[in-house]
C-alpha positions in Angstrom: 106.1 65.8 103.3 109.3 67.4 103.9 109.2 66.4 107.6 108.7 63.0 106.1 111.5 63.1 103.7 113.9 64.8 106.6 112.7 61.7 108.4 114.2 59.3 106.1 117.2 61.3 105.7 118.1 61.1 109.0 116.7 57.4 109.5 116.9 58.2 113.2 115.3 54.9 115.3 113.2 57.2 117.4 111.8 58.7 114.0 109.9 55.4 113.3 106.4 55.0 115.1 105.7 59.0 113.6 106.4 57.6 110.0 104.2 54.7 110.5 101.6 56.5 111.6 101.5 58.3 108.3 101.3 54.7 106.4 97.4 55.5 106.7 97.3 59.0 105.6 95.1 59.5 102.6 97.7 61.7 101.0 101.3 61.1 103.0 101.5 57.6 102.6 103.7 57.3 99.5 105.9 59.6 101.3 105.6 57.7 104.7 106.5 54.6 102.4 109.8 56.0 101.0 110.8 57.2 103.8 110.6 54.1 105.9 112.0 52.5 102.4 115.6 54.4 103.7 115.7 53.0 106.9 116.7 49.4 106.0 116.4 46.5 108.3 116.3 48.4 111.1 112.5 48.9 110.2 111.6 45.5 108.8 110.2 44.3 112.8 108.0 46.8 113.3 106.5 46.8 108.9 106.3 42.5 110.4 104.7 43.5 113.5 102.2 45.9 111.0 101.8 43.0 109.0 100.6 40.3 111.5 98.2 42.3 113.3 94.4 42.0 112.1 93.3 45.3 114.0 95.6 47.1 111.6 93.7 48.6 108.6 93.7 46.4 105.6 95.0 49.1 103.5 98.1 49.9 106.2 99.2 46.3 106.1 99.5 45.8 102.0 102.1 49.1 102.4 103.5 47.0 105.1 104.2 44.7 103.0 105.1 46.6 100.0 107.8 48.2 101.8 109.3 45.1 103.2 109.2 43.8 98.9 111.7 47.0 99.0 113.6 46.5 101.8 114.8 42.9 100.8 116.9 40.7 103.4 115.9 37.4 105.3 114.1 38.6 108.1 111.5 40.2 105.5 111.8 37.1 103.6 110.8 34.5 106.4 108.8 36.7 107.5 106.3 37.2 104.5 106.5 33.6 103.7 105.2 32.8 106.9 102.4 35.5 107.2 101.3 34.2 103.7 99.7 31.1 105.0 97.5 32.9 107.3 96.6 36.2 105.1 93.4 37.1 104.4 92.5 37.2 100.7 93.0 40.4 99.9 96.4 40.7 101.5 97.8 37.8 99.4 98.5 39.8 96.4 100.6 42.3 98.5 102.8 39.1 99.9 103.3 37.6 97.0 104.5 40.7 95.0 106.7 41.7 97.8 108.5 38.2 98.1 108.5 38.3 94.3 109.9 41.4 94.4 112.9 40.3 97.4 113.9 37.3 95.1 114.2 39.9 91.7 116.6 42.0 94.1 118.7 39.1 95.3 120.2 35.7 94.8 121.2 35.5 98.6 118.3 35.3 100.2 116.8 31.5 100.8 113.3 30.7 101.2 112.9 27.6 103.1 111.2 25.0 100.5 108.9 23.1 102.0 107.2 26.2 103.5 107.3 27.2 99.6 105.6 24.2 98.5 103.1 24.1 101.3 102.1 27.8 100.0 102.2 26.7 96.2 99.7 23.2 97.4 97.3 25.8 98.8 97.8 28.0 95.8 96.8 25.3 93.2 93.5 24.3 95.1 92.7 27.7 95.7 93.1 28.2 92.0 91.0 24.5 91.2 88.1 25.8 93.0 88.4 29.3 91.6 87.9 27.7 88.0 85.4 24.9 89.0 83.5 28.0 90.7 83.1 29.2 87.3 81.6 26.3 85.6 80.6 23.3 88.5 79.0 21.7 85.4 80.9 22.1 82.3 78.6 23.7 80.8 78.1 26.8 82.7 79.7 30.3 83.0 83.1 29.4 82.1 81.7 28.7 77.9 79.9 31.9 78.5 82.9 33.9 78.9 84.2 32.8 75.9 85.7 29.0 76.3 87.7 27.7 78.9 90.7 29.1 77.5 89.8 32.8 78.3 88.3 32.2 81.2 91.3 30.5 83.1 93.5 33.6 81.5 91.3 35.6 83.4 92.4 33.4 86.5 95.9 35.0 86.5 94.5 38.6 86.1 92.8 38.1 89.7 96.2 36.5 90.9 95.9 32.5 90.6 97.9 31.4 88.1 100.1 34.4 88.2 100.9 34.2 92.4 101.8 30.3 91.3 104.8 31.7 88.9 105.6 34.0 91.8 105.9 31.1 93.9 107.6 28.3 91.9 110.5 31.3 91.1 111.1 31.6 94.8 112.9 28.0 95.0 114.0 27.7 90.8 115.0 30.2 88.7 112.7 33.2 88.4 114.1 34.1 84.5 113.0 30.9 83.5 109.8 30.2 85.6 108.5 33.5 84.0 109.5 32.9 80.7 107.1 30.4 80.7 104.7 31.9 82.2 105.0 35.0 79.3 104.9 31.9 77.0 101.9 30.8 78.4 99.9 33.8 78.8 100.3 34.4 75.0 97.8 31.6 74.5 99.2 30.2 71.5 99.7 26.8 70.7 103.5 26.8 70.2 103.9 29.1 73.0 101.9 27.0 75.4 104.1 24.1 74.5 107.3 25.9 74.8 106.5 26.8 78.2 105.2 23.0 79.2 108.9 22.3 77.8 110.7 24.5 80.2 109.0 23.2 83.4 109.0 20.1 82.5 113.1 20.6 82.3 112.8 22.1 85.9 109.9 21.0 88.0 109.7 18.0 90.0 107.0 15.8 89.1 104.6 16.3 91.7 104.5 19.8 90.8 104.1 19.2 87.5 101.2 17.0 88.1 99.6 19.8 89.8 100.2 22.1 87.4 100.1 21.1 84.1 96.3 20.3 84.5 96.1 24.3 84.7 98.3 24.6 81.9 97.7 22.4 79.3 95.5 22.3 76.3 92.6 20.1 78.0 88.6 19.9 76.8 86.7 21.8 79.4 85.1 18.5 80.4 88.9 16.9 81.0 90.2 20.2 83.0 87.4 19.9 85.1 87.5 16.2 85.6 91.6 16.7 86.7 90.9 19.6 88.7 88.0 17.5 91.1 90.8 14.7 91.1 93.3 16.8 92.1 91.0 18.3 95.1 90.6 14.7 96.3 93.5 13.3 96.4 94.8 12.9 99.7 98.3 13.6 100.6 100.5 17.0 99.7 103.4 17.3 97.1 107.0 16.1 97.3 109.7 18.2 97.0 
């Protein structure tokens, strides 16, 4: 640990492959992670380099990427944006928090949109399928978990809906995309329609179109229905 923390101190270049190393130690990573926090940019190619590599443990590339959420600058940026698209499912989470977490820290970085929007197309389906997985029929698991409502709530918890918001604040503004996401999660019906308001103000239609079935006040039977017809309509979104 102190070797660790001397490490970081001294942010010598040389210093880095022994840091990352300790990334996968049971009880040094946190420190490894801080450590490789206080080198800056110098670090953020070899974390990218962690990242993209599918040998790497699973657990070794989410600290990738939560270090580069820390580090901030474009590199990291373009670089999670693009690994996004290829993650496996259980690095997704990590991405999106850290890209969440670089546009939070700074209004300078850009994120190219229509890499944004391609991410947010495959976010919505994923989401779709994640819901109609629940209740093909109507009828099925989805009531038994207590009505549509709580069961699409339940959707953000395992990052859906919630790694949408992330998304959308990435190319409009994060303080009001997540206001009405907190508006929305509340459940009620005031609340919900507040937060339709404020990305209706903001959204381009072809978003909206793809969102809004998530968020509105359907029947079961209608969510259902506009989340098949969104899965089968050909063609992506507009900017």
């Amino acid at each position: 640990r102190y070797a660790l923390e001397s490490a970081g101190r001294l942010a010598r270049r040389d210093f880095i492959p022994a840091v990352v190393r300790r990334l996968e130690h049971p009880r040094l990573s946190r420190e490894a992670e801080e450590a490789l926090e206080k080198f800056g940019p110098r670090v953020t190619g070899t974390l990218l380099d962690i990242l993209l590599d599918p040998s790497e443990p699973l657990e070794t590339r989410k600290k990738a990427a939560s270090v580069l959420g820390r580090i901030g600058g474009q590199e990291a940026a373009d670089g999670l944006l693009a690994e996004l698209a290829a993650a496996p499912e259980d690095l997704r989470e990590a991405i999106l928090d850290a890209l969440d977490r670089i546009r939070s820290g700074s209004d300078e970085i850009r994120f190219d949109r229509e890499a944004v929007l391609a991410r947010l197309e495959e976010q919505f389906r994923r989401t779709y399928r994640w819901f109609l997985s629940l209740s093909p029929s109507g009828t099925g698991s989805a009531r038994r978990a207590g009505g549509e409502d709580h069961a699409l709530r339940s959707g953000w918890a395992s990052g859906f809906v919630l790694g949408i918001f992330k998304l959308l604040g990435l190319i409009h503004s994060r303080e009001d995309v997540f206001k009405a996401y907190k508006n929305w999660l509340s459940g009620t019906r005031e609340s919900v329609a507040y937060a339709l308001e404020l990305l209706d103000n903001s959204l381009s239609k072809s978003l909206r179109d793809s969102l809004f079935p998530i968020l509105d006040d359907h029947s079961l039977r209608e969510r259902l229905r506009l989340f098949r017809g969104r899965l089968k309509s050909a063609g992506g979104m507009k900017p």
